[in-house]
Biopython code that builds the backbone (N, CA, C, O; Angstrom):
import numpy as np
from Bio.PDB.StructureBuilder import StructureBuilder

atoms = [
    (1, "UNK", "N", (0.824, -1.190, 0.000)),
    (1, "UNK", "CA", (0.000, 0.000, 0.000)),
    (1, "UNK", "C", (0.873, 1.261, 0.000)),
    (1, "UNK", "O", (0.464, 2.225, -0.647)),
    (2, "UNK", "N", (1.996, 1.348, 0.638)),
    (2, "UNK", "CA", (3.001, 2.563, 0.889)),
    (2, "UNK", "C", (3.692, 2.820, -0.473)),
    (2, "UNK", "O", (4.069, 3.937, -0.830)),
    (3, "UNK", "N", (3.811, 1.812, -1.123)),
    (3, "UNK", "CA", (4.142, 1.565, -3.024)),
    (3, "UNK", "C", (3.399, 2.216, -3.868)),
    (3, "UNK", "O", (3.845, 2.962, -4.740)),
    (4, "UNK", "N", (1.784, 1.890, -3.588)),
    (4, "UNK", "CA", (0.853, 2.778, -4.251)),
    (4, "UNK", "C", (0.906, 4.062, -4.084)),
    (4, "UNK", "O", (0.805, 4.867, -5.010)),
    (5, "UNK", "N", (1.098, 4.409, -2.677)),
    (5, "UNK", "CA", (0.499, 5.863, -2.326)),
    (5, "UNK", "C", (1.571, 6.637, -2.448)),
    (5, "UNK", "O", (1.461, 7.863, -2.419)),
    (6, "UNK", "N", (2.998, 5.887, -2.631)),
    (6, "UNK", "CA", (4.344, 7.118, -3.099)),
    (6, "UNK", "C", (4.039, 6.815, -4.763)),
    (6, "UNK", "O", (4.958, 7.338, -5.394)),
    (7, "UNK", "N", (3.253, 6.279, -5.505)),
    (7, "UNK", "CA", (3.047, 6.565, -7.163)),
    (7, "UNK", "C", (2.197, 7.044, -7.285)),
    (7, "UNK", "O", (1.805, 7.053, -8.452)),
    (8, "UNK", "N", (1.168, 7.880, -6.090)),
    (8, "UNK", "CA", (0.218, 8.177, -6.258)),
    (8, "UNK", "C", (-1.433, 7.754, -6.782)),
    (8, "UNK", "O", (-2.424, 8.432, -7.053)),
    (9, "UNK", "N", (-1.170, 6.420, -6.764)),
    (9, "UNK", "CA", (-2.353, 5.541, -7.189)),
    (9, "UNK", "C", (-3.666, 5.586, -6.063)),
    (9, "UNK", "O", (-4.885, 5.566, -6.235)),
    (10, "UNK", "N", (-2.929, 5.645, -5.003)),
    (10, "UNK", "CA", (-4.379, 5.501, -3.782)),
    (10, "UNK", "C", (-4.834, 7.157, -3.892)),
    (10, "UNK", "O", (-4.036, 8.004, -4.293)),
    (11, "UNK", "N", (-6.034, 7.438, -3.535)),
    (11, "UNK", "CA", (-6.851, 8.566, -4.104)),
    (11, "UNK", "C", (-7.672, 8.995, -2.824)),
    (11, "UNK", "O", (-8.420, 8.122, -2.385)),
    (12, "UNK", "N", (-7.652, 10.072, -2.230)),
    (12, "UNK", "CA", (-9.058, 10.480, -1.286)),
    (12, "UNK", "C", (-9.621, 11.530, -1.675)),
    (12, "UNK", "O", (-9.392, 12.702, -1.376)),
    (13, "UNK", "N", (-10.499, 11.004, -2.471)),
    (13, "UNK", "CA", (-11.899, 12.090, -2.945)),
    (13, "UNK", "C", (-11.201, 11.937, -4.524)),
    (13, "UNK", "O", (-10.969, 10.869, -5.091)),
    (14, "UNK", "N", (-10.881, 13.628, -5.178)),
    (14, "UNK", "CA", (-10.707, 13.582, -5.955)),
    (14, "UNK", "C", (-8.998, 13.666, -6.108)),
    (14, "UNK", "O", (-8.275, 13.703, -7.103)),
    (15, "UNK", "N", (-8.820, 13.672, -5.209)),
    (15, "UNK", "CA", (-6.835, 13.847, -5.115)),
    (15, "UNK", "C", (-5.983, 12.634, -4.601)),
    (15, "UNK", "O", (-6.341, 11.684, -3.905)),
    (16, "UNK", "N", (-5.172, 12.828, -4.956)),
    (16, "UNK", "CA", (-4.208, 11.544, -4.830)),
    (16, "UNK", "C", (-3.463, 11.667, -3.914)),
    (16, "UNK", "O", (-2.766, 12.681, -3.943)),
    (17, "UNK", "N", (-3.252, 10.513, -2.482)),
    (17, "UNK", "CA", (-2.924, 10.287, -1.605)),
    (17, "UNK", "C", (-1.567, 10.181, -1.947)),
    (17, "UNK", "O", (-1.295, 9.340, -2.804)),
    (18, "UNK", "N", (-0.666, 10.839, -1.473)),
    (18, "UNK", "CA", (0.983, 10.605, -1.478)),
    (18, "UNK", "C", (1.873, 10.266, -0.198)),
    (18, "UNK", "O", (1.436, 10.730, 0.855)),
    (19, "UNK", "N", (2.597, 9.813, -0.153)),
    (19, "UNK", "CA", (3.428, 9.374, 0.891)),
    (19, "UNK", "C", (5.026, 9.527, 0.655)),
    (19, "UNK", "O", (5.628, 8.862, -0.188)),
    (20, "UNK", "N", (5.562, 10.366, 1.396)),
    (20, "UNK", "CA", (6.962, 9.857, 1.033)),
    (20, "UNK", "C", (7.449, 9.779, 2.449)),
    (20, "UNK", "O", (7.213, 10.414, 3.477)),
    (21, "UNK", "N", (8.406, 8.515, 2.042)),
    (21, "UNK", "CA", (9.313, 8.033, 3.190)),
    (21, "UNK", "C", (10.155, 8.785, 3.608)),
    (21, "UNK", "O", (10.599, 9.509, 2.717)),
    (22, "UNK", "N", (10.595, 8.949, 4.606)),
    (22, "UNK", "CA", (11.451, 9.746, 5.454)),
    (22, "UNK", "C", (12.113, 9.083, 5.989)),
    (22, "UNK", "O", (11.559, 8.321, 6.782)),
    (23, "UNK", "N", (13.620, 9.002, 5.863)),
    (23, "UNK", "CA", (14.331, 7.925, 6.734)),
    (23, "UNK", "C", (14.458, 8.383, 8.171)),
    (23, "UNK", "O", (14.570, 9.599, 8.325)),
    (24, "UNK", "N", (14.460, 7.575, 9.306)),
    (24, "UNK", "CA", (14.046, 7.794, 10.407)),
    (24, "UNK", "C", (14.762, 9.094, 10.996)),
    (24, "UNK", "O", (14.223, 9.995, 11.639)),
    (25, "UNK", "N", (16.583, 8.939, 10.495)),
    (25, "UNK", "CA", (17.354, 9.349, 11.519)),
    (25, "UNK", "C", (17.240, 10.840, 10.694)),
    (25, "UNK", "O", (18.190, 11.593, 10.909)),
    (26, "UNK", "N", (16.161, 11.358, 9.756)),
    (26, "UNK", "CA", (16.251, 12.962, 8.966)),
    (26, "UNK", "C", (15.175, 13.708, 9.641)),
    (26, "UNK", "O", (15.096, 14.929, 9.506)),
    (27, "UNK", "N", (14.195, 12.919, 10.487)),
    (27, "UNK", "CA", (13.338, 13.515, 11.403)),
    (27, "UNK", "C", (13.851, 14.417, 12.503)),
    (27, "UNK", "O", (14.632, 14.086, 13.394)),
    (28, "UNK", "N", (13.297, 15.615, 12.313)),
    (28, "UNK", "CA", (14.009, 17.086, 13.560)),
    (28, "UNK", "C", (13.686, 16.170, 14.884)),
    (28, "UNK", "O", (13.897, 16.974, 15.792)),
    (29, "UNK", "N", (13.406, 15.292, 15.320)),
    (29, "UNK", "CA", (12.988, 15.366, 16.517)),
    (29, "UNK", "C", (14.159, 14.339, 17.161)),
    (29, "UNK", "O", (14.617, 14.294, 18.302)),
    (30, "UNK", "N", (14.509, 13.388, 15.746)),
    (30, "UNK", "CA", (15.613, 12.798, 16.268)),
    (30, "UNK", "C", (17.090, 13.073, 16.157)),
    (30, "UNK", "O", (18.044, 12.300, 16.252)),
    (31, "UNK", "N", (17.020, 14.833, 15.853)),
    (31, "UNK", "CA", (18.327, 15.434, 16.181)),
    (31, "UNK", "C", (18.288, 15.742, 17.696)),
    (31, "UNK", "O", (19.325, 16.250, 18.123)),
    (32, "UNK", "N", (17.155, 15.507, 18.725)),
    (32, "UNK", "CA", (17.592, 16.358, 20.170)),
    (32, "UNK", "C", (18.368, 15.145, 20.624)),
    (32, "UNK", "O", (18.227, 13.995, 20.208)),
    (33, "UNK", "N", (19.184, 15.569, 21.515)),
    (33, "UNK", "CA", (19.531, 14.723, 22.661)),
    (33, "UNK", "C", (18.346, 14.230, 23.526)),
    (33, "UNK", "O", (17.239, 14.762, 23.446)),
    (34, "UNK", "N", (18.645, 13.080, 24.449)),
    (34, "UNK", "CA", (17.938, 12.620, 25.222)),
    (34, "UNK", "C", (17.172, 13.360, 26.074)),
    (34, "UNK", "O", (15.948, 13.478, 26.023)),
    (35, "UNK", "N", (17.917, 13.853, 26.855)),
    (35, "UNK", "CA", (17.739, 15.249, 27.862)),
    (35, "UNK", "C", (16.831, 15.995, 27.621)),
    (35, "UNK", "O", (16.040, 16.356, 28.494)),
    (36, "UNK", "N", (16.740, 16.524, 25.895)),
    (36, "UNK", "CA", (15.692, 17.401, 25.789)),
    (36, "UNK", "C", (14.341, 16.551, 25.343)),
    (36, "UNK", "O", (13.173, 16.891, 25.532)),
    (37, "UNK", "N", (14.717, 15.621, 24.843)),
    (37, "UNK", "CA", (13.336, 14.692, 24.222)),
    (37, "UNK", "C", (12.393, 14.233, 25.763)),
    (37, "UNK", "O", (11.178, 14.032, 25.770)),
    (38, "UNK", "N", (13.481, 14.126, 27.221)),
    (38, "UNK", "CA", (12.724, 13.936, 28.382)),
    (38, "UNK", "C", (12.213, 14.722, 29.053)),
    (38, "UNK", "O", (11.282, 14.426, 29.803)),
    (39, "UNK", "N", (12.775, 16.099, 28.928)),
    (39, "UNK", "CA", (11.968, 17.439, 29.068)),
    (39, "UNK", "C", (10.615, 17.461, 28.314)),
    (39, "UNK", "O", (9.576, 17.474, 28.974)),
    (40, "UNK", "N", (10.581, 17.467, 26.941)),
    (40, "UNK", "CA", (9.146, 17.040, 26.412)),
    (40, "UNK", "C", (8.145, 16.603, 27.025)),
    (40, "UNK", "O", (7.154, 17.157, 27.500)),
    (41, "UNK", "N", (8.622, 15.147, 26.955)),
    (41, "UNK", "CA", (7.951, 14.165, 27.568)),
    (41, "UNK", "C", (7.737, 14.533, 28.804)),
    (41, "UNK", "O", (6.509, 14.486, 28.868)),
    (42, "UNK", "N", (8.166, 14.912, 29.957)),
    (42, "UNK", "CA", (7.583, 15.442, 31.222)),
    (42, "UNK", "C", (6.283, 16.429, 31.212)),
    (42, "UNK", "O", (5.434, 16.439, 32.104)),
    (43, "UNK", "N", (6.271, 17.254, 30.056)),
    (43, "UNK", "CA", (5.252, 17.692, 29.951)),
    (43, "UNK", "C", (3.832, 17.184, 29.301)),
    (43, "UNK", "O", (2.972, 18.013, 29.005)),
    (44, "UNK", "N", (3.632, 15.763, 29.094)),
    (44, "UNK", "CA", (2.879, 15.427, 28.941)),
    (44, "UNK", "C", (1.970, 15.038, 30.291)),
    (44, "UNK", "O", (2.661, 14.502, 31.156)),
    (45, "UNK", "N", (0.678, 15.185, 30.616)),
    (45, "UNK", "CA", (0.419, 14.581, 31.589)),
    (45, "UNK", "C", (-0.853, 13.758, 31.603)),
    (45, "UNK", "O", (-1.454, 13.601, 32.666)),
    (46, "UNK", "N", (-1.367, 13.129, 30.271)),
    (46, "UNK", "CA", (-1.637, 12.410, 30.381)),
    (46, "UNK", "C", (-1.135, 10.769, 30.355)),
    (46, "UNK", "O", (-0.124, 10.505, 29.704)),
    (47, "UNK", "N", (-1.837, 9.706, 31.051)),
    (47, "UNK", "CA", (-1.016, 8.850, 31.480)),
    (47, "UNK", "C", (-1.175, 7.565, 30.150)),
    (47, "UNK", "O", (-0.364, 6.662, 29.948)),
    (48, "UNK", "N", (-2.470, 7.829, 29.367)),
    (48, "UNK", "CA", (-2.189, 6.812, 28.241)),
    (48, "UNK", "C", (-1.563, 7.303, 26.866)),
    (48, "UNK", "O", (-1.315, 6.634, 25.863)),
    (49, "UNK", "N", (-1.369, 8.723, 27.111)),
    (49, "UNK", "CA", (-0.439, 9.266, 26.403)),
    (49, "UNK", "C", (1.201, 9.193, 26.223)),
    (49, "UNK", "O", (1.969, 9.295, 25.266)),
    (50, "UNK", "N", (1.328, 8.980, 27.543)),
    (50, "UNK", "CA", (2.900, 8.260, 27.987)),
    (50, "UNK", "C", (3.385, 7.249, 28.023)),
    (50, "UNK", "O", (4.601, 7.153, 27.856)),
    (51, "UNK", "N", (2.200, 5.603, 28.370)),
    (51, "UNK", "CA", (2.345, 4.841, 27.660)),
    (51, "UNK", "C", (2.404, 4.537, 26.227)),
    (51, "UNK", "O", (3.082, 3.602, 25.799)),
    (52, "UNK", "N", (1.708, 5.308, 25.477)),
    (52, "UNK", "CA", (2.034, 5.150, 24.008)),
    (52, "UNK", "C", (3.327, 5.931, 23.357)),
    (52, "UNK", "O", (3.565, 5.755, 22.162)),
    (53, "UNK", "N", (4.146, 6.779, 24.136)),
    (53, "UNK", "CA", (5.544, 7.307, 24.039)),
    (53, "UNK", "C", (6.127, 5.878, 23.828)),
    (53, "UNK", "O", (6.773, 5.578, 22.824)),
    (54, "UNK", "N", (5.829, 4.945, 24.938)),
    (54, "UNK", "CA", (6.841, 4.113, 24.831)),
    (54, "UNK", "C", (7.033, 3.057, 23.893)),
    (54, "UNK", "O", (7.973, 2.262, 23.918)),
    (55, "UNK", "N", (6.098, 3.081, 23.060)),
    (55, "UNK", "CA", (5.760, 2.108, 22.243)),
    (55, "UNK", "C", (6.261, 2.941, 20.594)),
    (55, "UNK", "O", (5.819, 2.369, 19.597)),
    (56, "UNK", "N", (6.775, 3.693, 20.448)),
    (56, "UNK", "CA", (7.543, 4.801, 19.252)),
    (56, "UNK", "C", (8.740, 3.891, 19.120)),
    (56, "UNK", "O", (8.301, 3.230, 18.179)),
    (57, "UNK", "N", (9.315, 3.636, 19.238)),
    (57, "UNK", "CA", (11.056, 2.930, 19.721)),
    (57, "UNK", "C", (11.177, 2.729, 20.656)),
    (57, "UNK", "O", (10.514, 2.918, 21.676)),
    (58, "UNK", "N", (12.625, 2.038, 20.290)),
    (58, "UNK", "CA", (13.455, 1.514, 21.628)),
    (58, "UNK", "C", (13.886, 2.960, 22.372)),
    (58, "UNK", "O", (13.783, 3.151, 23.584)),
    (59, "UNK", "N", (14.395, 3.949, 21.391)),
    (59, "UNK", "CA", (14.879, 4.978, 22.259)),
    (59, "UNK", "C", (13.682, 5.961, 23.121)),
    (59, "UNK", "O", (13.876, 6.460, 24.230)),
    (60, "UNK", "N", (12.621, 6.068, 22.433)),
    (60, "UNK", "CA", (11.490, 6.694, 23.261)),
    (60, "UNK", "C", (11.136, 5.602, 24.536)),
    (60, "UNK", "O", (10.547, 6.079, 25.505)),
    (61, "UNK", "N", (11.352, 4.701, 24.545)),
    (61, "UNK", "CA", (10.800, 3.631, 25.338)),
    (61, "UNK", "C", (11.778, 4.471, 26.809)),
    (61, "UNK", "O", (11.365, 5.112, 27.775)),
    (62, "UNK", "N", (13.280, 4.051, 26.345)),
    (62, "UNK", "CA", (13.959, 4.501, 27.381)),
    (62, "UNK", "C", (13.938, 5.883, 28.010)),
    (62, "UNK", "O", (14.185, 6.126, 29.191)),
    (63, "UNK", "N", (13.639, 6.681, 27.148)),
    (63, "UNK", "CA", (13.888, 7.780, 26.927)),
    (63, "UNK", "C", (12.437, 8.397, 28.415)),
    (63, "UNK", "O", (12.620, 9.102, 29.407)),
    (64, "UNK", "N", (10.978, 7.638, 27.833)),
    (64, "UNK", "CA", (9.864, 8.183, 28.139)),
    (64, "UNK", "C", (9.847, 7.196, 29.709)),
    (64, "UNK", "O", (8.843, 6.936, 30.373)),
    (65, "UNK", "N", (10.790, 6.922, 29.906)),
    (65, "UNK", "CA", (10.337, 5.992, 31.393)),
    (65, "UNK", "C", (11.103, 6.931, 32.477)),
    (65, "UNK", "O", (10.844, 6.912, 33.680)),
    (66, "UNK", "N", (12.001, 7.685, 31.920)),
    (66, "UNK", "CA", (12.647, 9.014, 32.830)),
    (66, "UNK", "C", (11.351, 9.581, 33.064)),
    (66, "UNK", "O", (11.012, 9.672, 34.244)),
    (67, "UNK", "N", (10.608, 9.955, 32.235)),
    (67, "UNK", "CA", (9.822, 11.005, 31.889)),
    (67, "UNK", "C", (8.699, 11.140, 33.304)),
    (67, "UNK", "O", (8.360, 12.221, 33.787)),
    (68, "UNK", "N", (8.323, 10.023, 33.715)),
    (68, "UNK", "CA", (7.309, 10.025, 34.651)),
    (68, "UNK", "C", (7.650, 10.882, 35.835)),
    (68, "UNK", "O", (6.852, 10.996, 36.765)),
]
sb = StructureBuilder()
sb.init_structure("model")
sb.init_model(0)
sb.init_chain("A")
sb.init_seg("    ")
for serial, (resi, resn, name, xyz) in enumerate(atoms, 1):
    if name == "N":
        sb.init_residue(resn, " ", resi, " ")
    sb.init_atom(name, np.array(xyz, "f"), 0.0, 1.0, " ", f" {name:<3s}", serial, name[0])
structure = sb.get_structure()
């Protein structure tokens, strides 16, 4: 399905659904250090919101168990 929708074949409505991949490590969020990604995360305060931090990666996993 991710094949279709980067050739533009999958469609919602009258426009064509696109996707492009992003390799993980070009995402801004995985330029912070730890430190600041657990600052974030402290400011979350809901609690099934923080369980689902941990379920992003291995590094959010570790990362979001400071966080509590």
């Amino acid at each position: 399905i991710i094949k279709q929708a980067q050739r533009g074949d999958i469609r919602y409505g009258d426009e064509p659904l696109m996707i492009t991949v992003i390799p993980r490590d070009t995402t801004p969020i995985d330029n912070l250090n730890d430190d600041c990604l657990r600052l974030i995360f402290e400011k979350i305060d809901d609690y099934n919101q923080k369980l689902q931090l941990e379920l992003v990666c291995k590094r959010w996993r570790r990362v979001a168990r400071y966080s509590w």
